[in-house]
BAFI-3210 file (N, C-alpha, C; in Angstrom, 3 decimals, decimal comma, padded with zeros to 6 digits):
// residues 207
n [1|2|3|4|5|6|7|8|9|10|11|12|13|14|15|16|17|18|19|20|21|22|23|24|25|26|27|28|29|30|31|32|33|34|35|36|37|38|39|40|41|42|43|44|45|46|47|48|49|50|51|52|53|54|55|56|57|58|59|60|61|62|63|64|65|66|67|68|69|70|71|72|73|74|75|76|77|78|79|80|81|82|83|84|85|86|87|88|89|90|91|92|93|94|95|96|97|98|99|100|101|102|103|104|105|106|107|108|109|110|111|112|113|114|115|116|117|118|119|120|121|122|123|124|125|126|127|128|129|130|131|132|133|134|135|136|137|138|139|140|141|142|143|144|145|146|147|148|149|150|151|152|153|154|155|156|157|158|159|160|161|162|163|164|165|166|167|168|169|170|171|172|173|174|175|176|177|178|179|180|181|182|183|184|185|186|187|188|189|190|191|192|193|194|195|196|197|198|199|200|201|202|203|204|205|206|207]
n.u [006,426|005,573|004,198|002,782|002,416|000,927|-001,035|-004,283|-004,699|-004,552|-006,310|-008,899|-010,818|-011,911|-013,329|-015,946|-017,030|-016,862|-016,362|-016,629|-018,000|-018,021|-016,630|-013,918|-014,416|-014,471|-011,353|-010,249|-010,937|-009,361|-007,200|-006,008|-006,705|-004,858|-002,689|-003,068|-002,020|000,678|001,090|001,496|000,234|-000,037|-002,080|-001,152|-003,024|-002,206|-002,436|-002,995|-003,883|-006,202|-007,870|-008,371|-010,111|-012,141|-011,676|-014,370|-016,087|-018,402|-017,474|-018,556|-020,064|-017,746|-016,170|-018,359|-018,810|-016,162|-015,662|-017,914|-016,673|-014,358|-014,960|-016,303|-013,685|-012,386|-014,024|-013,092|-010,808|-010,768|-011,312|-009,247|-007,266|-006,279|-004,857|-005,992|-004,480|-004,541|-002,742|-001,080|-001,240|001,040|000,300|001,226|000,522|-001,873|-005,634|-006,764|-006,866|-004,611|-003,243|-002,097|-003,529|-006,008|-006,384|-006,810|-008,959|-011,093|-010,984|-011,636|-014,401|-014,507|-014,634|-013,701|-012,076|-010,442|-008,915|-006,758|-004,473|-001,400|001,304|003,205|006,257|007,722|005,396|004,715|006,730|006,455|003,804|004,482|003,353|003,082|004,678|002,991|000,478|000,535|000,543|-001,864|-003,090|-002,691|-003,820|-004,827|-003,172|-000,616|001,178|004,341|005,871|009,163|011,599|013,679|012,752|014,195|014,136|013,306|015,273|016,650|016,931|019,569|021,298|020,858|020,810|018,504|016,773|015,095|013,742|011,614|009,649|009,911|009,944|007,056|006,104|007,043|005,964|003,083|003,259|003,574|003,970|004,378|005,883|008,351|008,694|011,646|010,531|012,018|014,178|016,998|019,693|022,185|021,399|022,406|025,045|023,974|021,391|022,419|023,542|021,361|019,854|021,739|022,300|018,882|018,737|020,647|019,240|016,929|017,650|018,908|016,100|014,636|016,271]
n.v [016,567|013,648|011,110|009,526|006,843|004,292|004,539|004,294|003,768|000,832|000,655|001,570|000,811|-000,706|-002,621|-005,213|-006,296|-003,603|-001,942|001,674|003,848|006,552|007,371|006,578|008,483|011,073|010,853|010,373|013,021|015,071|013,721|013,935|016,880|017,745|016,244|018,069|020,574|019,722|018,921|016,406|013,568|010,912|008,842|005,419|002,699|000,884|-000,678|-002,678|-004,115|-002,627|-003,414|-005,853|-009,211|-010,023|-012,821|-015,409|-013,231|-012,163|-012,733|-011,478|-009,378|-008,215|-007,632|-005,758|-003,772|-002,639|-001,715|000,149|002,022|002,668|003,915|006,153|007,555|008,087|010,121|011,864|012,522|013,093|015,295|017,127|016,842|014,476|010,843|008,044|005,042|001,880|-000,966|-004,058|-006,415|-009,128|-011,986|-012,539|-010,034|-009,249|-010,326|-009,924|-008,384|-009,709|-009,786|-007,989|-008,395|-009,166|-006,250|-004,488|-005,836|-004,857|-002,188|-001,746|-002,239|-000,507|002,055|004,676|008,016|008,961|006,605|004,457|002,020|000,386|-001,272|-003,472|-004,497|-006,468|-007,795|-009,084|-010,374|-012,337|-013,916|-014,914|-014,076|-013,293|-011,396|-010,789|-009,469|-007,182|-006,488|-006,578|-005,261|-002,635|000,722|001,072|001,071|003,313|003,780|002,270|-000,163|-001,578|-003,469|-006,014|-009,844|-011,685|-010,642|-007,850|-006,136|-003,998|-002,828|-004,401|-005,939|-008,496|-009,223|-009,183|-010,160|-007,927|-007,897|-008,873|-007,591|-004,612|-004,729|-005,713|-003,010|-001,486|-002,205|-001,745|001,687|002,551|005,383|006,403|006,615|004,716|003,426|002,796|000,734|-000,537|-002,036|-000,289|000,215|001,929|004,856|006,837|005,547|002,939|003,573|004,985|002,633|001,483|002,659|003,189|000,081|-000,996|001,396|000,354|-001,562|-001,058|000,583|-001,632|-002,979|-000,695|-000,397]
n.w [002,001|000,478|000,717|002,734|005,524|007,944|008,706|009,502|013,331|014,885|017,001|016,180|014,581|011,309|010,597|011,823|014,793|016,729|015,022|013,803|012,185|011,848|014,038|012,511|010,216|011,366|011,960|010,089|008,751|009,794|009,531|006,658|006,029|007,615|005,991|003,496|003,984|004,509|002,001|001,343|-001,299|-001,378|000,350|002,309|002,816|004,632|007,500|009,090|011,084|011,899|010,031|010,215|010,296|013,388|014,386|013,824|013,090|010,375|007,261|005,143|005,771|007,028|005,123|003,173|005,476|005,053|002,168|002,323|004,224|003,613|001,312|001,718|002,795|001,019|-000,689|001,725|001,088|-001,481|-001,356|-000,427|-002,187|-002,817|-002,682|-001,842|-001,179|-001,231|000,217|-000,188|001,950|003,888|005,263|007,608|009,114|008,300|007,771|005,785|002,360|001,417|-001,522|-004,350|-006,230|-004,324|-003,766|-005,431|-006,174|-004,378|-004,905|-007,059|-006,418|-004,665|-006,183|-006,652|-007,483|-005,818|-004,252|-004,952|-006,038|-003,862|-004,407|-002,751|-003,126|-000,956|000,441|-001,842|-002,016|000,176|-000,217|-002,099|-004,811|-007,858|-010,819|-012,068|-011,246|-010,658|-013,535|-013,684|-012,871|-013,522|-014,733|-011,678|-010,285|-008,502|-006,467|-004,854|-002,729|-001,599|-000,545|000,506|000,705|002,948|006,214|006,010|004,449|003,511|-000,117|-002,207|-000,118|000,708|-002,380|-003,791|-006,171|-008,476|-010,844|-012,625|-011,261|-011,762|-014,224|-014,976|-013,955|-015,729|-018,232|-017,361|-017,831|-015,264|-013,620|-010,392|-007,561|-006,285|-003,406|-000,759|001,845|004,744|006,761|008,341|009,976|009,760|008,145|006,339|005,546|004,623|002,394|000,020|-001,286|-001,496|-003,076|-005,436|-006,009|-006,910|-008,825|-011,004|-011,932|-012,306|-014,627|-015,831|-016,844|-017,839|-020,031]
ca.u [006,211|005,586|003,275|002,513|001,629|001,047|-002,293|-005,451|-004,027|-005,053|-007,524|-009,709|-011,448|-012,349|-014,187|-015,458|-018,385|-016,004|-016,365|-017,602|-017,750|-018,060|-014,959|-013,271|-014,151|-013,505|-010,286|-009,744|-011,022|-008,918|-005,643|-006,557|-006,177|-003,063|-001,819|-002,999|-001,043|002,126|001,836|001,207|-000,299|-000,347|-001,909|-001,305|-003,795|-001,928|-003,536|-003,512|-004,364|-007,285|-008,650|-008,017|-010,965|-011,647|-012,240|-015,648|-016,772|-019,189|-016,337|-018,803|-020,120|-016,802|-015,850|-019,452|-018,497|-014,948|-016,459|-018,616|-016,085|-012,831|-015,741|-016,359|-012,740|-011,845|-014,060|-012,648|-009,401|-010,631|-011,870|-007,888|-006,923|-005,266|-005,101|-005,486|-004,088|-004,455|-001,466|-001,234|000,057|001,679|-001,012|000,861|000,424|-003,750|-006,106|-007,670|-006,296|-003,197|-002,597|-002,303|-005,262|-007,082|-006,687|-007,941|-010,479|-011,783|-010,516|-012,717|-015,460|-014,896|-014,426|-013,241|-010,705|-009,711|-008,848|-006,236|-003,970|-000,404|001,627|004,158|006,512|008,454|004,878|004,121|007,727|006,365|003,140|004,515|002,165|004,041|004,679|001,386|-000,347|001,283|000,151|-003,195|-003,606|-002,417|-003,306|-005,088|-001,829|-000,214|002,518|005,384|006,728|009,731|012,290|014,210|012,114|014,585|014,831|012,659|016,201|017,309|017,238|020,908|021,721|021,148|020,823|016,797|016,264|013,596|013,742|010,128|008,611|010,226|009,336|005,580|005,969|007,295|004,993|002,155|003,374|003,770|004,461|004,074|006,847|008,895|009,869|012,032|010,056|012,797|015,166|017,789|020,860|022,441|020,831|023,863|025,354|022,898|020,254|023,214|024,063|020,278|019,590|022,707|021,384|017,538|018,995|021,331|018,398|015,973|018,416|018,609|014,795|014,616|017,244]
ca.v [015,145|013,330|010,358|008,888|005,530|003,870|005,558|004,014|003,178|-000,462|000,465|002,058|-000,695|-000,733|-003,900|-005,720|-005,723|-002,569|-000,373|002,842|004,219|008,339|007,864|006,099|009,432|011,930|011,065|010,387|014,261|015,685|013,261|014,144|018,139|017,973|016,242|018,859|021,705|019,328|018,486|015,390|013,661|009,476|008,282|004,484|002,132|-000,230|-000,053|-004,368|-004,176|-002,419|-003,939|-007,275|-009,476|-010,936|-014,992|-015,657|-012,613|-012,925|-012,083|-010,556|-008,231|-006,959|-006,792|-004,302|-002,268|-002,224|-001,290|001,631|003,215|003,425|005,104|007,646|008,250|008,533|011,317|013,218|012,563|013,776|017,125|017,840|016,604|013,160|009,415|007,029|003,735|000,466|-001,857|-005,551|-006,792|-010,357|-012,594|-012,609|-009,117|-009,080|-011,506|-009,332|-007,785|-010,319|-009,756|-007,311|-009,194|-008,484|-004,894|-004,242|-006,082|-003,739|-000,678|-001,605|-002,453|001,075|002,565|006,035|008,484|008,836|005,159|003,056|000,758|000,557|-002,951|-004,038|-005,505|-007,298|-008,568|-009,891|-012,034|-012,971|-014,390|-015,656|-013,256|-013,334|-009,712|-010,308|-008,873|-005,487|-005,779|-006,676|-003,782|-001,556|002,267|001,559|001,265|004,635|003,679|001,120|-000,093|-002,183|-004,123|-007,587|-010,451|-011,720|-009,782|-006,678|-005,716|-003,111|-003,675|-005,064|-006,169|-009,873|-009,448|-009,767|-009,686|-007,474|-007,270|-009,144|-006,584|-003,511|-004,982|-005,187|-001,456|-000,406|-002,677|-000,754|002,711|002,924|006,603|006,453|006,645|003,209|003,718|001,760|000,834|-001,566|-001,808|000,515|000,781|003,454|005,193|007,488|004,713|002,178|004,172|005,083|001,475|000,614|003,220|002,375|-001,289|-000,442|002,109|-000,622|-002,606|-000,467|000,997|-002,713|-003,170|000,211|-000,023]
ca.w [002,271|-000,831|001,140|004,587|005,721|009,387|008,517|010,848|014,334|015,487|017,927|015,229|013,612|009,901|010,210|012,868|015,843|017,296|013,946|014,557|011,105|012,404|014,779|011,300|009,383|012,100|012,395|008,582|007,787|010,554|008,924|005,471|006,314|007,983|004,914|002,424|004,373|004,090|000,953|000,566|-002,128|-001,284|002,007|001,980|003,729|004,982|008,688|009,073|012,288|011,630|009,102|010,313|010,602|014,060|014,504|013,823|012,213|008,850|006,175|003,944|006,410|007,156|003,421|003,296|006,153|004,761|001,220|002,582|005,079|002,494|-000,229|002,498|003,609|-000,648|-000,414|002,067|000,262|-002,747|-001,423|-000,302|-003,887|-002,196|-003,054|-000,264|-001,809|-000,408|000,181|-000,388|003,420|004,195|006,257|008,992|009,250|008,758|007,167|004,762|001,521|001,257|-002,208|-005,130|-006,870|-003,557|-003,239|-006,595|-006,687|-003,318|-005,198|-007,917|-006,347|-004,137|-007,674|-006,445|-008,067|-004,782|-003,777|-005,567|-005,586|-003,681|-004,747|-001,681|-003,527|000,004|000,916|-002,851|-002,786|001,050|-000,297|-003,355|-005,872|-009,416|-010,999|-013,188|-010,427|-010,846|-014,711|-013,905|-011,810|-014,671|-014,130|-010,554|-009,321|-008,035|-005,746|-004,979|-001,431|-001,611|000,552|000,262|001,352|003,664|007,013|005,169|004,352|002,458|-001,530|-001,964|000,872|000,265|-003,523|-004,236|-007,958|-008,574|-012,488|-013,037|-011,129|-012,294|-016,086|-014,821|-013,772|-017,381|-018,923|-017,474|-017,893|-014,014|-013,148|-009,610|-007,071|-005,180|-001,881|000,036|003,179|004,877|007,846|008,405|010,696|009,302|006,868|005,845|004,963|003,748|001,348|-000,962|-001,318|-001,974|-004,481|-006,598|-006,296|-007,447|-009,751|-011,857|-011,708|-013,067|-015,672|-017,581|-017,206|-018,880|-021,381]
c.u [005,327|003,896|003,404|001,776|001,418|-000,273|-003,365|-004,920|-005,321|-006,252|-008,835|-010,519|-012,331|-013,513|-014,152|-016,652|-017,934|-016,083|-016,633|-017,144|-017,383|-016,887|-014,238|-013,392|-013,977|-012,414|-009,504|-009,892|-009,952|-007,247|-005,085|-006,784|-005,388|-002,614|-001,820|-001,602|000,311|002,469|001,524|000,193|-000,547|-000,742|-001,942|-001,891|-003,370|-002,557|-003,643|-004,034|-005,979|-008,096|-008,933|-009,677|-011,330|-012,281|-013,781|-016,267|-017,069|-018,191|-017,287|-018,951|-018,945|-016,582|-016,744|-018,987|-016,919|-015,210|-016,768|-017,914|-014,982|-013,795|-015,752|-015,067|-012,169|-012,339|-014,063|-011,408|-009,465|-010,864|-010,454|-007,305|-005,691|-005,707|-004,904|-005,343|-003,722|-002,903|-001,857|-000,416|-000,663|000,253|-001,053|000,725|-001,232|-003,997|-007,378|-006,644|-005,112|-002,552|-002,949|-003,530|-006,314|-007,904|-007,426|-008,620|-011,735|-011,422|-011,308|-013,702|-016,009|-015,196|-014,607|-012,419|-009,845|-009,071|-008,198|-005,599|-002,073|-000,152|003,138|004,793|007,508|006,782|004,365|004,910|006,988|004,982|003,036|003,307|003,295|003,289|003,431|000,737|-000,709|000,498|-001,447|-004,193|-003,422|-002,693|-004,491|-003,822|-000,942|000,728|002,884|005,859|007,969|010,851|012,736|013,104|012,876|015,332|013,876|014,022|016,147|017,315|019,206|021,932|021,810|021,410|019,421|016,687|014,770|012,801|012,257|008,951|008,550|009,541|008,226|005,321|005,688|006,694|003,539|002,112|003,479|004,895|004,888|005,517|007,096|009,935|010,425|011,250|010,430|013,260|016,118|018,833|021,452|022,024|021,726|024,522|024,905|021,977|021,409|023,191|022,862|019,898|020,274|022,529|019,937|018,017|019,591|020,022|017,276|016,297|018,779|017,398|014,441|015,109|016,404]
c.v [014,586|012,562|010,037|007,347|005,062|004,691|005,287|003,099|001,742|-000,048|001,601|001,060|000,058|-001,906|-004,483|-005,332|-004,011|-001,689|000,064|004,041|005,701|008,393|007,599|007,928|011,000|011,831|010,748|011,982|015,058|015,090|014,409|016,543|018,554|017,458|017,089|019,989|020,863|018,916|017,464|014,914|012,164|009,170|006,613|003,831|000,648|-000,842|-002,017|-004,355|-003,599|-002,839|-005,416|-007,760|-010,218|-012,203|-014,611|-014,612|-012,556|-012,276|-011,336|-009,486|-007,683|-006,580|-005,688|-003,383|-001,555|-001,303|000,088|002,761|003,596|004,409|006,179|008,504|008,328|009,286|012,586|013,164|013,499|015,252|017,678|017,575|015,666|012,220|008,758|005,627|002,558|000,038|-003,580|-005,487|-008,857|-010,796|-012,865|-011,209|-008,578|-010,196|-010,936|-008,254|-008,351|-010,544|-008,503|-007,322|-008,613|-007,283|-004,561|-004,428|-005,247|-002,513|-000,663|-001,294|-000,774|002,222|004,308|006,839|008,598|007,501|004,628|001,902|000,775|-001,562|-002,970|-005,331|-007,110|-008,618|-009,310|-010,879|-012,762|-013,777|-015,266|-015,369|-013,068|-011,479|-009,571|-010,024|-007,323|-005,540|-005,810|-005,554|-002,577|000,037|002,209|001,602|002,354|004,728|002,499|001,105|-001,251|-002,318|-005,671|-008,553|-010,861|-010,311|-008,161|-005,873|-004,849|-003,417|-003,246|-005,426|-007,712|-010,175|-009,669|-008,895|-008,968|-006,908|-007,854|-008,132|-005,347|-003,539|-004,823|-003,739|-000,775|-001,088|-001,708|000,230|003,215|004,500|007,544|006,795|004,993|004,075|002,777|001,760|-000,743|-000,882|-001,119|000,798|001,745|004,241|005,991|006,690|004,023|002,380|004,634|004,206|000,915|001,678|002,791|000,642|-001,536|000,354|001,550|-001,501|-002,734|000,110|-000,508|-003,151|-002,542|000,273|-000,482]
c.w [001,165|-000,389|002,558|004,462|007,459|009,441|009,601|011,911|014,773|015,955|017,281|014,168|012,067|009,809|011,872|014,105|016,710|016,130|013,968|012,937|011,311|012,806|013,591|010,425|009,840|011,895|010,630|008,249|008,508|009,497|007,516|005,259|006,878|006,552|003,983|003,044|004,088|002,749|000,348|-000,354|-002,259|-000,255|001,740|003,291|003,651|006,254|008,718|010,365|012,417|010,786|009,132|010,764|011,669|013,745|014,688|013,283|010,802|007,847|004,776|004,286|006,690|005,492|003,037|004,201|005,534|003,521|001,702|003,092|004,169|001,237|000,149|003,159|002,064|-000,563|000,167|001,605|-001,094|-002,796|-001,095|-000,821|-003,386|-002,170|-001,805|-001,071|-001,049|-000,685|000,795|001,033|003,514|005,128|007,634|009,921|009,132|007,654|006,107|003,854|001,647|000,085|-002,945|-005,555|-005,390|-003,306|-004,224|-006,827|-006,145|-004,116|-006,212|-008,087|-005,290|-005,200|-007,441|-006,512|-006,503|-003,723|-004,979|-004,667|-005,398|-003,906|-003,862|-002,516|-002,284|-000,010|-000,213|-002,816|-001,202|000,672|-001,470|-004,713|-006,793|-009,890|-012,165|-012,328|-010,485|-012,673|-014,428|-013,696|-012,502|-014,502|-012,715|-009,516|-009,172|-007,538|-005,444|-003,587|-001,886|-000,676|-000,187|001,548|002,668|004,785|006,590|004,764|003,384|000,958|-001,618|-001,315|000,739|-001,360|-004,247|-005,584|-008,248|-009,967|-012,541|-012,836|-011,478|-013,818|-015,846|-014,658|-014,796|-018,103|-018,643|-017,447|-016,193|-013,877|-011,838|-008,631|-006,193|-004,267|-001,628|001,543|004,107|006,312|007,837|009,615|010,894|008,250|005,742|005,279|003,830|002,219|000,422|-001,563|-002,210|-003,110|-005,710|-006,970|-007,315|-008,401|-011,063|-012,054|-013,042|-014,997|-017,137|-017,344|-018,126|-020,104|-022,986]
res [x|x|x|x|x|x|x|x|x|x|x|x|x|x|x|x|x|x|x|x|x|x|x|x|x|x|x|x|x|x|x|x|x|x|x|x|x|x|x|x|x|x|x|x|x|x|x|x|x|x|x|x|x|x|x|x|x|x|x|x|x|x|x|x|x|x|x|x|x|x|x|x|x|x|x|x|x|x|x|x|x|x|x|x|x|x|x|x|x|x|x|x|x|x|x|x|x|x|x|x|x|x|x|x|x|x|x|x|x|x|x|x|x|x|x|x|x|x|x|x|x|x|x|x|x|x|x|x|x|x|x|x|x|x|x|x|x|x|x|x|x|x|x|x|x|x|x|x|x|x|x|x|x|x|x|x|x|x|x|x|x|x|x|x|x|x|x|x|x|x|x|x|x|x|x|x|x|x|x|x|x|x|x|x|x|x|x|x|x|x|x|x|x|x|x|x|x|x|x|x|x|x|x|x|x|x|x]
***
């Protein structure tokens, strides 16, 4: 298993009069050693629900507790030689970290080999973030989610051009891996369809 995501369940707060930083890194060191035995090697912190800030709480103070607890869950990542990489999510999905530019700027300011930066490219076309985001982010960026904006569909299923962002990729030497993390019916079917899509895609970005 390459990576994992769906990482800190909702009722785990990252931020928030309910944060309980200890239960946050219990259950991060316990994750974070199951993944070594499998393998993996990306955990992505997408987790909106958890991280979400509620109504009326001081947005700096969560940004500090947020700050302190991802420094301390990078280094139990780093002791089982694994990246936990943020992900840019849509706003109506949490109200913190809604763009590329965002995450990095927290990944900066966490400034831990173990902590980058994942770039969602469905939730960059849903927030309308242009693919200079992806260069800006240059080698904190590690991994790729992608999907068609409409529907989180499948890539080529409606046709979503995704050459700007692929060029930002190979502009910054992006080495990382793009998943598809979309809808699926049949997958037997489907994921053929969307590779050979993404694959033509990539092939005249590259050329």
């Amino acid at each position: 298993v390459y990576a994992c995501n769906l990482f800190v369940p909702g009722k785990l707060k990252l931020v928030g009069p309910e944060h309980n930083p200890q239960a946050v890194l219990d259950y991060v060191d316990t994750v974070m050693n199951r993944c070594r035995i499998a393998g993996v090697k990306v955990v992505v912190l997408g987790s909106g629900e958890a991280r979400k800030v509620p109504p009326g709480f001081d947005s700096i103070l969560a940004r500090k507790q947020f700050i302190d607890v991802v420094g301390k869950m990078a280094m139990l990542a780093e002791k089982q030689g694994i990246i936990i990489a943020m992900e840019n999510l849509n706003r109506s999905e949490t109200n913190f970290g809604n763009s590329v530019l965002d995450v990095l700027a927290i990944a900066k300011e966490v400034n831990r080999p173990g902590f980058k930066v994942t770039a969602d490219i469905y939730h960059m076309l849903r927030e309308d973030e242009s693919a200079k985001s992806i260069k800006a982010a240059g080698s904190w960026l590690v991994h790729c989610h992608i999907a068609e904006e409409k529907d989180r569909a499948y890539p080529g299923k409606y046709g979503e051009d995704f050459y700007t962002y692929f060029a930002a990729l190979r502009d910054i030497g992006f080495t990382g891996k793009i998943m598809m993390e979309c809808g699926w019916k049949d997958l037997a079917i489907e994921a053929p369809i969307a590779l050979k899509y993404l694959q033509a895609q990539l092939d005249e970005c590259y050329k």
